[in-house]
C-alpha positions in Angstrom: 98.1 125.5 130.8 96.5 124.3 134.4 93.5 121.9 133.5 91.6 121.1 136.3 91.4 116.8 136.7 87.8 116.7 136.0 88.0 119.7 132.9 87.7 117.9 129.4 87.2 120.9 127.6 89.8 123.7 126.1 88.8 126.7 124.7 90.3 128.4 121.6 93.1 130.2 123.6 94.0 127.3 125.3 94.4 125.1 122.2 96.0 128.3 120.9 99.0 127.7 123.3 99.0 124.2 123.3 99.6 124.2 119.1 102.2 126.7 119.5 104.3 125.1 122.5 106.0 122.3 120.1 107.5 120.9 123.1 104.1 119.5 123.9 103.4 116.0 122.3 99.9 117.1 121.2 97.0 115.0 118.7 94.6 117.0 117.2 92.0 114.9 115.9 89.4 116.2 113.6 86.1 113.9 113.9 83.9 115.4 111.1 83.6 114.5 107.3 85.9 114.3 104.8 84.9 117.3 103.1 84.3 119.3 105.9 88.0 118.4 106.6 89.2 119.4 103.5 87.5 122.7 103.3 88.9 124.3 106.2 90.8 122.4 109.2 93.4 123.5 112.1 96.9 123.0 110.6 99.0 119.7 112.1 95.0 117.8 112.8 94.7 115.1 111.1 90.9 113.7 109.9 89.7 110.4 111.8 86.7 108.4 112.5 86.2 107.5 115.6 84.3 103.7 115.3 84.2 100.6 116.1 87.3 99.4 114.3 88.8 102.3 115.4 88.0 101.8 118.8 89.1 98.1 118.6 92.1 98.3 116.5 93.9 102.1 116.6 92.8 103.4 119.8 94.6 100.9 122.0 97.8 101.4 119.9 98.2 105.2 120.1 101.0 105.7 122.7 99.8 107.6 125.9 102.5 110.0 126.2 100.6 113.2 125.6 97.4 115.8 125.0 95.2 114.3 122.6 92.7 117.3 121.6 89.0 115.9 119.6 87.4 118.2 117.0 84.2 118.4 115.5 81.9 120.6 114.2 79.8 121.9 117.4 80.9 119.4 119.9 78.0 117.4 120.4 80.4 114.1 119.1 83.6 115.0 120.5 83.3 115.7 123.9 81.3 111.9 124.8 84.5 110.7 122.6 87.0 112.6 124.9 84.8 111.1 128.0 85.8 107.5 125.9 89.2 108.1 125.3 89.5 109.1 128.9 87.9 105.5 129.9 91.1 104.3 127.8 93.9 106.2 130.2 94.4 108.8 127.2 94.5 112.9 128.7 91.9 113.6 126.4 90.5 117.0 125.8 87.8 117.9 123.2 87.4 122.1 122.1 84.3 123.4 123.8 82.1 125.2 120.9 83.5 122.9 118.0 84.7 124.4 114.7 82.3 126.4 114.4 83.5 129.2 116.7 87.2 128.5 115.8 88.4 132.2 114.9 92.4 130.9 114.2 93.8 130.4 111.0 92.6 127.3 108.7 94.1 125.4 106.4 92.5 124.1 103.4 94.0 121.3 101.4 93.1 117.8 100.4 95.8 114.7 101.5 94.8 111.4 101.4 96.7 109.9 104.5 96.8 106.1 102.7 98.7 104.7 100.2 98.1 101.3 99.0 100.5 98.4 98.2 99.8 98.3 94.6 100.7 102.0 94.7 103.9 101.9 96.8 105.4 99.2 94.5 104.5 100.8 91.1 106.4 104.0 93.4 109.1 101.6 94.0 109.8 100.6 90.7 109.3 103.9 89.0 111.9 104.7 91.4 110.0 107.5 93.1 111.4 109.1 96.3 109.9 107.2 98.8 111.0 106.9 102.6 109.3 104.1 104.4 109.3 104.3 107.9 108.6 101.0 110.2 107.0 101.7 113.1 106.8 98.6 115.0 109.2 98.0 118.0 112.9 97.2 117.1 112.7 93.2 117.7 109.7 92.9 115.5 111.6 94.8 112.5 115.1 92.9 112.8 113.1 89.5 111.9 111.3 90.9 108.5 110.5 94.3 106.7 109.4 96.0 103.2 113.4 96.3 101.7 114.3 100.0 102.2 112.7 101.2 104.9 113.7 102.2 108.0 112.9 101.4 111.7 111.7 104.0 113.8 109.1 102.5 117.1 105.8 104.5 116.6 106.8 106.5 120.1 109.4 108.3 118.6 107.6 109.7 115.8 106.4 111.7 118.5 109.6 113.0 119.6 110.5 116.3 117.6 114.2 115.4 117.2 113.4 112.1 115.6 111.5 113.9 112.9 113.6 117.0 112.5 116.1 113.9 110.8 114.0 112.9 108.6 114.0 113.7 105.1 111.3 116.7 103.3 112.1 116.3 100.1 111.0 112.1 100.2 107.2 111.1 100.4 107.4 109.3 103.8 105.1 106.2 104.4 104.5 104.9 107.7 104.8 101.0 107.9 103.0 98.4 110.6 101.7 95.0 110.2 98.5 95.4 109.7 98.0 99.4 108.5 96.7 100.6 111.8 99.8 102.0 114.0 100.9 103.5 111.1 98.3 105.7 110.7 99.1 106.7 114.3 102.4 107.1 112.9 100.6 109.9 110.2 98.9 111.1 113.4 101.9 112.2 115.4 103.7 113.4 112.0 101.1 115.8 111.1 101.4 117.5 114.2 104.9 118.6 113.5 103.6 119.9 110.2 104.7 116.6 108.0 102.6 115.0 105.3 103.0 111.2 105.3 100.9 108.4 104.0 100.3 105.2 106.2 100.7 102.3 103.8 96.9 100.4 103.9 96.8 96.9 105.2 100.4 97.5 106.3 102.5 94.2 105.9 100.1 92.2 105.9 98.4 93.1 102.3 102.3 93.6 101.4 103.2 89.9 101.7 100.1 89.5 99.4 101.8 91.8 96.8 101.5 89.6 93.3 103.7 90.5 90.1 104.4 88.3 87.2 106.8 88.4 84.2 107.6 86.1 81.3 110.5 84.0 81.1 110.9 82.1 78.0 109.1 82.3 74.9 109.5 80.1 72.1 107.2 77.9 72.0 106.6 77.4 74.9 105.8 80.0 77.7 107.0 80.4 81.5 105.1 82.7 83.5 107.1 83.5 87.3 104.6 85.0 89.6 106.1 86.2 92.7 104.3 87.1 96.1 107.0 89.9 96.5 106.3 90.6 100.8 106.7 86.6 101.2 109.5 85.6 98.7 107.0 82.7 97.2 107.7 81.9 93.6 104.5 80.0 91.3 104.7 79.4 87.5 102.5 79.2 85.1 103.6 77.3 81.6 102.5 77.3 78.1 102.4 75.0 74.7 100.0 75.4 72.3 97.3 77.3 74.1 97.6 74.7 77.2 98.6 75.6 80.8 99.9 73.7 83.5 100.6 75.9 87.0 102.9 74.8 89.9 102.5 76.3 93.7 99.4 78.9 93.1 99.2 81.4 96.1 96.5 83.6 97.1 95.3 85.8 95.4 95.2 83.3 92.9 93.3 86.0 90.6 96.5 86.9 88.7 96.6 82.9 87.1 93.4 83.4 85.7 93.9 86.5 84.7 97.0 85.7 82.9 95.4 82.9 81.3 92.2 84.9 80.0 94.7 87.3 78.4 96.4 84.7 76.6 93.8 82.6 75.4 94.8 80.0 77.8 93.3 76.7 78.9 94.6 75.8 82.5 94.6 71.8 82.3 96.3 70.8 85.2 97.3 72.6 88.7 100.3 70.8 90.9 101.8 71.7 94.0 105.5 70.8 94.3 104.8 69.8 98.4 102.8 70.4 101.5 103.8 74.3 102.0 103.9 74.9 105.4 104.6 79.2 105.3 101.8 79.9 102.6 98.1 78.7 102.0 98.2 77.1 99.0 95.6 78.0 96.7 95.9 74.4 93.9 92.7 72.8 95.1 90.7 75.9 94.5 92.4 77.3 91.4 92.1 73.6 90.5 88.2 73.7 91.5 87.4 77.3 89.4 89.5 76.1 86.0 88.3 72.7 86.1 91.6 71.4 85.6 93.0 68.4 87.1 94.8 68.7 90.7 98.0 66.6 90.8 99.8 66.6 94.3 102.4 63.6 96.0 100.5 60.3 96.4 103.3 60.6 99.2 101.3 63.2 101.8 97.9 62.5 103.2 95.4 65.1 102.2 91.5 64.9 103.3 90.1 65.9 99.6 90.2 64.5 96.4 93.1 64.7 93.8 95.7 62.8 91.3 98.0 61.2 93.1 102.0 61.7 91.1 104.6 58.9 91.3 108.2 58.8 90.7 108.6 59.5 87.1 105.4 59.9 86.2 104.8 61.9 82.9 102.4 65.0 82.6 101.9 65.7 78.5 100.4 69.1 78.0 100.3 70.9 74.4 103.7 70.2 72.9 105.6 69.7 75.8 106.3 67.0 78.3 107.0 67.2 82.8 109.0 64.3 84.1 108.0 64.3 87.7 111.0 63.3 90.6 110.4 62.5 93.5 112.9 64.8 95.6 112.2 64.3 99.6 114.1 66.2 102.2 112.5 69.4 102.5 109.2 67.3 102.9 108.6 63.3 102.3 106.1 64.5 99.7 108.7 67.0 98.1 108.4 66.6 93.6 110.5 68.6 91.0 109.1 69.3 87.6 111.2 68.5 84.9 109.8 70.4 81.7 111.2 69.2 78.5 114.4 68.1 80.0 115.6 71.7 80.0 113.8 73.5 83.4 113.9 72.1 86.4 110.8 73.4 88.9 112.5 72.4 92.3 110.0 73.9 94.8 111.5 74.0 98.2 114.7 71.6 97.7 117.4 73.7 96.0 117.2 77.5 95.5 119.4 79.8 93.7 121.4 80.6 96.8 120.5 77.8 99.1 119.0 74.9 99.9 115.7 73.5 101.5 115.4 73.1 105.3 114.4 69.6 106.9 113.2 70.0 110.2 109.7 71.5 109.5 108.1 68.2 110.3 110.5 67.7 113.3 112.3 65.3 112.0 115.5 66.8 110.5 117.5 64.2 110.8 115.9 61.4 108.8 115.1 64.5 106.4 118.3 65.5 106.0 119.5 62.2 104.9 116.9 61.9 102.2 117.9 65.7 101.4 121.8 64.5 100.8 120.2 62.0 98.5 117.9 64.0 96.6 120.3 66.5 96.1 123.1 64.5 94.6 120.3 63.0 92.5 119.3 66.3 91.0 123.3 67.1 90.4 123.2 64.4 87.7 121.0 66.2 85.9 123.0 68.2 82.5 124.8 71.4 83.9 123.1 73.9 81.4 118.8 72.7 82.8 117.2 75.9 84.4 116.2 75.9 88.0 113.7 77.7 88.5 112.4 77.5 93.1 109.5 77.9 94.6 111.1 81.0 97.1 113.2 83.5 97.1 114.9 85.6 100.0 117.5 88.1 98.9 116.2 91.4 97.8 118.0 91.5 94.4 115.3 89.5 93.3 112.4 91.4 93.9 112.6 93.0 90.6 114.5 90.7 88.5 113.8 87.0 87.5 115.3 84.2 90.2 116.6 81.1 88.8 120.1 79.1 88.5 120.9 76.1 86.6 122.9 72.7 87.2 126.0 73.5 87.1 125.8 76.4 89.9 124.5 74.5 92.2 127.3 72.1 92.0 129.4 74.8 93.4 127.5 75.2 96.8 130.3 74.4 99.6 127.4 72.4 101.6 127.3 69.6 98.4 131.0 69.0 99.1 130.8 67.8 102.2 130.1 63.6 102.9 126.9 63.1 103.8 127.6 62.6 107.8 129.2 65.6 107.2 126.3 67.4 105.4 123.5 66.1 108.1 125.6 67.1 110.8 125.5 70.5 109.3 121.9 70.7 108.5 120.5 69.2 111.6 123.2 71.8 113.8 121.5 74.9 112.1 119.0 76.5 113.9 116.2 78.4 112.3 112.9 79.9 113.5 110.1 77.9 111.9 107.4 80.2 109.7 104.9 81.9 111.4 101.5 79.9 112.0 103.4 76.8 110.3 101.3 73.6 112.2 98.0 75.8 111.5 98.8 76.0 107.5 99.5 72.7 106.9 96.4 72.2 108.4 94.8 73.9 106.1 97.0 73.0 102.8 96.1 69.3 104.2 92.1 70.0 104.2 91.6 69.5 107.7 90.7 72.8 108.5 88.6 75.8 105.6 90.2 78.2 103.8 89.5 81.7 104.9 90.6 84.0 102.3 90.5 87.4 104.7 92.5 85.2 107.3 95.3 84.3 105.0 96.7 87.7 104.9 97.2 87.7 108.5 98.3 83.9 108.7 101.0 85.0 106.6 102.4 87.7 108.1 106.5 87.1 108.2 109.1 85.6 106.2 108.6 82.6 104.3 112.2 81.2 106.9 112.0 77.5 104.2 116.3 78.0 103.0 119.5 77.0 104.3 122.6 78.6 102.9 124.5 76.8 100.6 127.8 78.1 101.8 
């Protein structure tokens, strides 16, 4: 087709031949309602709304590597919006008339291009066919991703032999960090004739994902709540109707909730040490329950709590926490000791590593008190739980995590002496958390909480584990 520079406009012949020539990386986009959509639309357009956020947030992500045609229902919105798109660098076209003197085939069928996380995981775990595709460039994607899916950069969804490999008989989802590209990703499908869903939020709301499952009940209750996209681990325990919870994330909805379910009374809220991947969300569970906040007398924080000492005891129901002061990870680091049977280690041992001490650049001096603190908790009977504040291997993300004493005391790292072990530590090399210095900011009250911030101050992996081997 030979469009003059200054022509916007295609006609329904034009648009005919541009559908039909697949070697043409062509967007239809179809700016009118929902239901209009739905009752009748051009097969491979896909329904958008052209606004604000759209203009801020999708619009400068779509690729400009083709025709991008605007539909609405008479033209009166989508030919200023080609004139805008234009002002962007896109060769943008809108169809002169509108739908409404569209003679071609239509196709009529409602698809709802989103899928939430909540969704995708009950998918995941019902074991649904699902094919998640990443669409974010290949650097971003080697350093964290939903487990599963696969990488394809959002330009080559708009290459045909791309998605003439991918599978039809999977519901594909479309992956980004924050849910926009991907549904640029649905976009550039649905012209090739493919359904796909662009997951909402994107990885973002994923590393807010919250499940929980019991872990022991006799007696006394254990609660592991996990923040599946960031690997962060919380706990909330029970005796006789009281409740003590260690590390609460954001949402923290999921502790009340668990609580109101089980007729429980949350006395007491403790942190295990300044987290420096995750806002922590103690002070304000703390604030809603009206149960005490305990933290490490050891860390400077600008509000108001109970300070914990080296072997302080915490009663609560029939049941009893011994707290240890274990530093290395953090000079504020505490394990939980519950009953002398489960150990709550936070950040300093894990069930396939152990914490890293150069967050507060000082790895060195860390790293000694890490040796220490480590060969302290070894002392401890072989057969008491562990039971970290993180996990990082995907075999966990549906199963409990936990260890106990006497696997621990097979890591290869504890043999070594301790100049040996700090030479070690302090030679490993690991990118700190994303927005780390900002978070301990805010975990240390110096700056607000801003719950619609923290799922973007999150974004990556939680990065807090050396390998034990």
């Amino acid at each position: 087709m030979s469009v003059k520079q200054e022509q916007i406009s295609v006609n329904e012949e034009e648009l005919t031949k541009l559908i039909n020539n697949k070697k043409e990386s062509l967007l239809l986009f179809d700016l009118r309602t929902k239901e209009e959509f739905v009752n009748g639309h051009i097969g491979g357009s896909v329904n958008a709304v052209c606004d604000a956020y759209a203009k801020e947030n999708i619009i400068p992500r779509i690729p400009k590597i083709g025709k991008m045609v605007l539909l609405c229902q008479d033209g009166t919105i989508s030919e200023p919006t080609a004139k805008m798109m234009r002002s962007y660098g896109f060769d943008a076209y809108f169809l002169e008339g509108g739908m409404k003197n569209w003679q071609g085939e239509l196709e009529i069928k409602s698809f709802e291009p989103a899928i939430s996380v909540n969704q995708l995981w009950e998918d995941i775990l019902q074991k649904k066919e699902v094919f998640l595709i990443d669409v974010r460039p290949k650097e971003d994607y080697s350093s964290f991703k939903i487990p599963g899916s696969i990488n394809i950069p959002l330009a080559e969804l708009f290459n045909s032999e791309t998605v003439d490999r991918l599978p039809n008989d999977k519901q594909l989802v479309t992956v980004c960090p924050r849910g926009n590209m991907s549904m640029v990703g649905v976009f550039a499908l649905a012209r090739n004739g493919i359904s796909a869903k662009g997951l909402t939020g994107g990885l973002s709301a994923w590393g807010q994902l919250i499940t929980s499952s019991e872990l022991f009940h006799n007696g006394l209750s254990i609660f592991q709540i996990k923040k599946i996209g960031k690997g962060c681990i919380s706990y909330i325990l029970s005796s006789q109707k009281e409740a003590v919870v260690i590390d609460p994330v954001y949402p923290l909805e999921e502790y009340i909730k668990i609580a109101s379910q089980r007729d429980l009374k949350i006395s007491v809220v403790m942190d295990t040490h300044l987290h420096a991947d995750h806002v922590s969300a103690a002070r304000e569970l703390a604030k809603i329950t009206g149960a005490q906040l305990m933290l490490s007398e050891v860390e400077n924080y600008e509000f108001s709590f109970n300070k914990l000492n080296n072997d302080n005891r915490i009663k609560f129901g029939g049941s009893e926490i011994k707290v240890i002061h274990t530093p290395g990870h953090t000079p504020g680091s505490i394990s939980y000791l519950l009953d002398e049977k489960y150990l709550f280690s936070g950040d300093t041992v894990f069930a396939e590593g152990i914490g890293r001490p150069d967050l507060r650049d000082k790895a060195r001096e860390f790293a000694n008190d890490l040796y220490d603190t480590l060969h302290l908790l070894l002392q401890l009977p072989g057969d008491v739980n562990v039971l970290p504040g993180h996990y990082s291997s995907d075999e966990y993300l549906t199963k409990s995590v936990g260890t106990n004493i006497d696997k621990i005391r097979k890591f290869s790292i504890l043999n070594l002496n301790k100049k040996e072990f700090v030479e070690k530590v302090v030679g490993i090399e690991m990118p700190k958390p994303m927005n780390y210095e900002k978070i301990i900011m805010i975990n240390k009250g110096f700056e607000a909480i801003d719950r619609t911030n923290i799922p973007y101050l999150e974004l990556g992996p939680n990065r807090c584990a050396i390998t034990a081997n």
